[in-house]
N, C-alpha and C positions, 0 to 999 in steps of 0.2 A: 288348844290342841293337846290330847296326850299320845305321848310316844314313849317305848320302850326299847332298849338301846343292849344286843348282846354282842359281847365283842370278847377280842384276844389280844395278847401283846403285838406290838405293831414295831414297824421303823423309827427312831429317832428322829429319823426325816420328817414322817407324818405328824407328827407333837403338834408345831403350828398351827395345823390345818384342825388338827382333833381341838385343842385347844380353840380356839377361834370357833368350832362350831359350838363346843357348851357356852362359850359365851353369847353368842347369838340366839342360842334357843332359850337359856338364861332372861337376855334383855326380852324377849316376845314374853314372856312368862307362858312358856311351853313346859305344861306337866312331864318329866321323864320319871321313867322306872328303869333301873339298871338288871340286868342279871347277877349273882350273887357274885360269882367268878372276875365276871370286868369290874366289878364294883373296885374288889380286891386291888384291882389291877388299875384300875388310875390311883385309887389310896396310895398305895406304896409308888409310885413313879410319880405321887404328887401334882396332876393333871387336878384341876378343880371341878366339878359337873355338879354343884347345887342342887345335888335332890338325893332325899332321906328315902325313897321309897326305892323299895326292893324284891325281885324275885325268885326261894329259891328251888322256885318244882313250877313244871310247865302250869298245873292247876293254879300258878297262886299270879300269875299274871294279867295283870289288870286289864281293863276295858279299851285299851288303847283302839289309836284311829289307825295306826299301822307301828312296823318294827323297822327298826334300822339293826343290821348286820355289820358288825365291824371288824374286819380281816380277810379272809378269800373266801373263797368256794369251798370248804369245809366248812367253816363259822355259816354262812350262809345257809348249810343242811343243817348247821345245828340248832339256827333261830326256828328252820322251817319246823322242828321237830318240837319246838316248845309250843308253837303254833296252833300248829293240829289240827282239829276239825273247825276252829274258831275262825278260819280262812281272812283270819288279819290279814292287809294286804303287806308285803315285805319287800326292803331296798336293799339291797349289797353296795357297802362302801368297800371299795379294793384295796385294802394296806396291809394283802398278806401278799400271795405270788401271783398264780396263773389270770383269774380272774375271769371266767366264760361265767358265772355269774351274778358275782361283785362285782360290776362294771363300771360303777363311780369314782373316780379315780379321788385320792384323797383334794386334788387341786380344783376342784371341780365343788368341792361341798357347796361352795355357799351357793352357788347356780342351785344344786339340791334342794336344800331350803327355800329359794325365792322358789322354784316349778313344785315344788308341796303347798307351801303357801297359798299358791294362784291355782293347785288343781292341773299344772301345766305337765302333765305323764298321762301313760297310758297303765291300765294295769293288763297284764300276761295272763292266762291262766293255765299252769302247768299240770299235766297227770301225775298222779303218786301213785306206789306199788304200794299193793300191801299184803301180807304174808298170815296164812292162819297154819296156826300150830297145834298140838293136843299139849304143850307145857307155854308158859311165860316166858318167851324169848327174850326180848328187849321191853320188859320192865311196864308194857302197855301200849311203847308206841311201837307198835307194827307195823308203819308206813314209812316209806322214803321217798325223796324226789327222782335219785340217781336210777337206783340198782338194787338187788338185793342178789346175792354171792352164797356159792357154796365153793368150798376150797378144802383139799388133803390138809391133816394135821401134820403130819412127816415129812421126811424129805426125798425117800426113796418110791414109797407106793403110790400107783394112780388111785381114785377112788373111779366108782362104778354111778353111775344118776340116770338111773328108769326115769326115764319125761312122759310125762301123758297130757292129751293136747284138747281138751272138752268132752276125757273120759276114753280119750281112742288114745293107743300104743304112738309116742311119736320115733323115740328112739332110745337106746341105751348108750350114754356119753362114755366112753372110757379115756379120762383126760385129768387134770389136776383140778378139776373143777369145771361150773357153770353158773353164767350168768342169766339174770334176766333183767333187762333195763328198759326203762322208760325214754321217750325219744330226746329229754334233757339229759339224762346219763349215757347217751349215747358220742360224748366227746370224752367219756372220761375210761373208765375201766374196760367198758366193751370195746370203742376204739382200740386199744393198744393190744386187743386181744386178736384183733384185724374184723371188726363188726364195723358197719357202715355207719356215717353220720347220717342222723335224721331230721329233717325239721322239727324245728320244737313244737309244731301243733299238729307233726304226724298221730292217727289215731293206731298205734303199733307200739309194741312189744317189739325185743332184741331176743332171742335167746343165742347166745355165745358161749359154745366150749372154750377150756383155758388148756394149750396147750394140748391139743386132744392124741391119743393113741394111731385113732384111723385118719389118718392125712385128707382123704376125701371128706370128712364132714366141718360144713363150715357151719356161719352166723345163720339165723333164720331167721326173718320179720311175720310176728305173728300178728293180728289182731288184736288190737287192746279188750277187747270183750272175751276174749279166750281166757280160760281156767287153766292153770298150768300148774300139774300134781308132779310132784317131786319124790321117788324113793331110792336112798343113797345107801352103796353098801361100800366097804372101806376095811380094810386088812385089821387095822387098828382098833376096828370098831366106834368109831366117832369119825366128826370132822366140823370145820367149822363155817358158820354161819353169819354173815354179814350183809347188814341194812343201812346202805350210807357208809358212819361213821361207827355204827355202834356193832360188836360181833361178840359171838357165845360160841363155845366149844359145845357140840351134843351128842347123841350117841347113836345110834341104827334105829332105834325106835320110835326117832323124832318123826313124825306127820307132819309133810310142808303144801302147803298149797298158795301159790300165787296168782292174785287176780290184780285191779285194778280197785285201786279206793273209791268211795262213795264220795272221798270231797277233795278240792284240790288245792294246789299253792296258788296264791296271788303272788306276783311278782310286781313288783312295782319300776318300770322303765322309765327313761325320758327320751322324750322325742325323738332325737335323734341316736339313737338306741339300736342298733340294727345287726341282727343275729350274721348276719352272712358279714357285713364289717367284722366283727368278734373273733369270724371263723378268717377272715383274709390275715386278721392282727396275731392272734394266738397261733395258729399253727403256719404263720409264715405261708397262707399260698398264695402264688403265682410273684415269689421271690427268684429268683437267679440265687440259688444256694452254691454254683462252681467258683464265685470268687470270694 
């Protein structure tokens, strides 16, 4: 088996657990390739993971059978993004915080390995966004799992976002921004923006003002097959732009368009893996929060 392994500094807590999994995939004589970053990053905290092979640009990523993600839900966008169109199937081990999609909890590894092992998961298949520009925004990778964000560079002015919706007028946001999110990035940015949770295999679009001007305009669920044209004007003349994890400063003249990608993320779950559990565990519902 080859696997490739992209991760971030973690809990002192997790060390055991981390440790104990290079050793097991070590004894199997499981191919790993690390990312250059965690490489880094067990060298110096002195974790052992026996393998010389390394990668440090999405292109130079080996032929592996899937990814392991090590940290939270951000490392997890970050594996997805080395990924790409190569729709390697990918696992989140959770030893950063929130977790809606690192859901393996570090105690839980070795269970991980024997259900890889034995073929015992299921795999997920998530929608990605993906943004066309007339400059190089993010470096080539244009896609994300969550969202992709426009936001005021300032602290004082709103910005303005002309939306147009398969070429028809949808509306002009007057707000601190607007999102477009996919129905997994619908627990993260859009939520807290008061946009609705979606199931993860809704075929829909979020679009969410942040903060908006006119009190009456809210979230709206579009159509994932929907074209959704962006033109942003802004006192300062810029504002910024974010995909995921990654974001660029631009100017009025940037050309946005967001549609849906041609390929998607594999998630790799186990069994007993269950999104609405996730949602009962993470956002606390149907707690008694008065005592």
């Amino acid at each position: 088996m080859k696997i490739a392994i992209h991760g971030r500094n973690f809990n002192e807590s997790a060390r055991p657990f981390i440790e104990n999994m290079f050793n097991e995939l070590a004894r199997k004589k499981v191919r790993v390739q690390l990312s250059g970053s965690f490489r880094i990053f067990l060298d110096q905290t002195g974790i052992p993971h026996y393998s010389e092979l390394v990668y440090e640009r999405p292109e130079d990523l080996f032929d592996a059978e899937l990814v392991l993600s090590m940290g939270g839900d951000g490392t997890l966008l970050e594996t997805i993004s080395h990924i790409g169109s190569r729709q390697i199937p990918a696992i989140g081990i959770n030893v950063g915080r929130l977790g809606f999609l690192a859901t393996v909890s570090p105690e839980r590894i070795a269970d991980m390995i024997a259900a890889l092992e034995n073929s015992d998961y299921r795999i997920d298949e998530r929608t990605l966004v993906e943004v066309e520009s007339n400059i190089d925004l993010f470096d080539g990778l244009n896609f994300g799992l969550n969202d992709f964000t426009i936001t005021k560079t300032d602290t004082s002015s709103m910005i303005t976002v002309h939306t147009y919706l398969n070429q028809e007028f949808l509306n002009s946001y007057w707000a601190d921004g607007l999102i477009v999110s996919t129905p997994t990035g619908s627990t993260g940015y859009s939520l807290s923006c008061g946009g609705p949770v979606l199931m993860p295999h809704s075929q829909n679009f979020i679009i969410t003002p942040i903060s908006p001007h006119n009190l009456n305009v809210r979230p709206l669920i579009v159509e994932d097959t929907a074209i959704v044209r962006l033109e942003v004007k802004s006192r300062s003349n810029n504002f910024l732009v974010s995909l995921d994890a990654r974001s660029k400063v631009v100017d009025e003249n940037t050309q946005l368009t967001v549609r849906k990608a041609d390929f998607t993320a594999r998630l790799i779950k186990m069994k007993d893996d269950s999104f609405l559990n996730t949602l009962r565990s993470k956002l606390s519902w149907g707690l008694d929060m008065r005592n």
